[in-house]
TORRORO-916526 format. One record per residue (C-alpha): residue number from 1; residue in one letter; z, y, x. Coordinates in steps of 0.02 Angstrom, whole numbers, padded with zeros to 5 digits. Layout:
<sites>
SITE_num_residu_zz_yy_xx
SITE_NUM_A_Z_Y_X
...
</sites>
This chain:
<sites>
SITE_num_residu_zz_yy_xx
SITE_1_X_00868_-01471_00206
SITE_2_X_00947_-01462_00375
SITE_3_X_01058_-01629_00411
SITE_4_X_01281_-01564_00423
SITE_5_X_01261_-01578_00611
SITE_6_X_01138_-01440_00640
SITE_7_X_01233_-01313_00521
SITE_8_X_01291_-01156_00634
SITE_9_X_01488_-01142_00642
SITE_10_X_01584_-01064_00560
SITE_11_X_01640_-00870_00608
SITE_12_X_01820_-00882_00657
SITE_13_X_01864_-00750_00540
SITE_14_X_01817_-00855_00412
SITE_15_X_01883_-01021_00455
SITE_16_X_02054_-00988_00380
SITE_17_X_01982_-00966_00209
SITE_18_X_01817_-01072_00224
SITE_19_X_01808_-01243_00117
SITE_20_X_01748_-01425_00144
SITE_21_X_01681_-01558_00044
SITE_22_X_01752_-01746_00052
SITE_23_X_01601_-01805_00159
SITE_24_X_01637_-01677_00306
SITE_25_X_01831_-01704_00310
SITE_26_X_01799_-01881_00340
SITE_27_X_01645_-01850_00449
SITE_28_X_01760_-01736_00559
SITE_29_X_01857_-01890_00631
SITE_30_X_01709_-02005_00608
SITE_31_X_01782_-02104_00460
SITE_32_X_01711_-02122_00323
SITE_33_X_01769_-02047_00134
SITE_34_X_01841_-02185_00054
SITE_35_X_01969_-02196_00203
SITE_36_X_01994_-02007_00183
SITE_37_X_02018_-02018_00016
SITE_38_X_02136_-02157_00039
SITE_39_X_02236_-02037_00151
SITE_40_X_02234_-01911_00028
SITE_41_X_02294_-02018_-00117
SITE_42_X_02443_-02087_00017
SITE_43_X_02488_-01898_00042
SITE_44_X_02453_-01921_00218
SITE_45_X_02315_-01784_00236
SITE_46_X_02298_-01620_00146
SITE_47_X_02264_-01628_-00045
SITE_48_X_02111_-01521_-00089
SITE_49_X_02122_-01359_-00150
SITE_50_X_01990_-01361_-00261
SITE_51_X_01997_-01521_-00379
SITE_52_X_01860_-01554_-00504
SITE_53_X_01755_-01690_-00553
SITE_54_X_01635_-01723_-00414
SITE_55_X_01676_-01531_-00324
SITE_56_X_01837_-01561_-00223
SITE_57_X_01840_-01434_-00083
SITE_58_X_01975_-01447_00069
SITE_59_X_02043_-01314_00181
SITE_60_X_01948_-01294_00324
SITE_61_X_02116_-01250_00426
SITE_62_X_02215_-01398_00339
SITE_63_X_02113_-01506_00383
SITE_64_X_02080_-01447_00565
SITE_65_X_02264_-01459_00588
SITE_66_X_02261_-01641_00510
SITE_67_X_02158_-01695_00629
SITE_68_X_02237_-01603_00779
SITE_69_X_02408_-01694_00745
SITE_70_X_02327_-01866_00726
SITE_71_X_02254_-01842_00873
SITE_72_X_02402_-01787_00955
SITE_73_X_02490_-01945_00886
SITE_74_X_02363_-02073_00939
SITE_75_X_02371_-02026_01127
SITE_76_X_02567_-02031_01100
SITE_77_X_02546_-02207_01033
SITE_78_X_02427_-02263_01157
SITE_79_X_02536_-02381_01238
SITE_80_X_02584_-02454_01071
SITE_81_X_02406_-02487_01038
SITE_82_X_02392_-02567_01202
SITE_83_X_02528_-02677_01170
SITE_84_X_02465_-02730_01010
SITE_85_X_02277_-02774_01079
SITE_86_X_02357_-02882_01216
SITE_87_X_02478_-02985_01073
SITE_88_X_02306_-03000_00961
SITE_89_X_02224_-03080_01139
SITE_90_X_02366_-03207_01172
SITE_91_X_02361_-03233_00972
SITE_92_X_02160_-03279_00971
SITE_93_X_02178_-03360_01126
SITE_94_X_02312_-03492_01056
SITE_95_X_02220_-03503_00892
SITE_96_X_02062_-03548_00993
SITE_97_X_02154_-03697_01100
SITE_98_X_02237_-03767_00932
SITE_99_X_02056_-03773_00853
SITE_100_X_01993_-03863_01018
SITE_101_X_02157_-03974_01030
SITE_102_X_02144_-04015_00861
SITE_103_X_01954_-04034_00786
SITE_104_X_01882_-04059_00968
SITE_105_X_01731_-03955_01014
SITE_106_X_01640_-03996_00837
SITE_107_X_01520_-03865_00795
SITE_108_X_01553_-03755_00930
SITE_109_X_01537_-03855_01085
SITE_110_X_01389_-03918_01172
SITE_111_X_01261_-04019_01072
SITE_112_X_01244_-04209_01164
</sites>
């Protein structure tokens, strides 16, 4: 059996009406399912079309147009993110002096 990343694509005469499985939703923006499914269940990305026990099937085009708009948001929100990483840094960086001010060195300083 041939791994999902050697598969030949898909004709694009097809691709409107062409399904998905769970595994290659999530695998299409390198997350994995339970996250997917978690956006599914928050209504955030497409619900499947097909819904059985262990055979959901998504829209090849939903989904493709899923991802294209998160993508689309993330490089909007760049500078958000950016923002964010540098308050985390000054965050760890005070939590790290008020260990040191507080316990000393301890475990994680030098060993005499």
């Amino acid at each position: 059996m041939t791994n999902k990343t050697e598969l030949p694509s898909i004709p694009p005469a097809l691709a409107d009406v062409a399904l998905i499985d769970g595994p290659t939703c999530a695998a299409t923006g390198n997350m994995s399912l339970s996250w997917w499914l978690e956006e599914v269940r928050a209504g955030r990305a497409p619900p499947p079309v097909i819904r059985l026990p262990r055979c959901s099937r998504w829209s090849l085009s939903a989904v493709r147009a899923y991802w294209s708009e998160r993508a689309q948001t993330a490089s909007a929100n760049s500078e958000a993110a950016d923002q964010v990483t540098a308050k985390a840094k000054r965050a760890s960086n005070a939590a790290k002096a008020k260990r040191v001010a507080t316990v000393g060195l301890g475990q994680w300083g030098p060993k005499p």
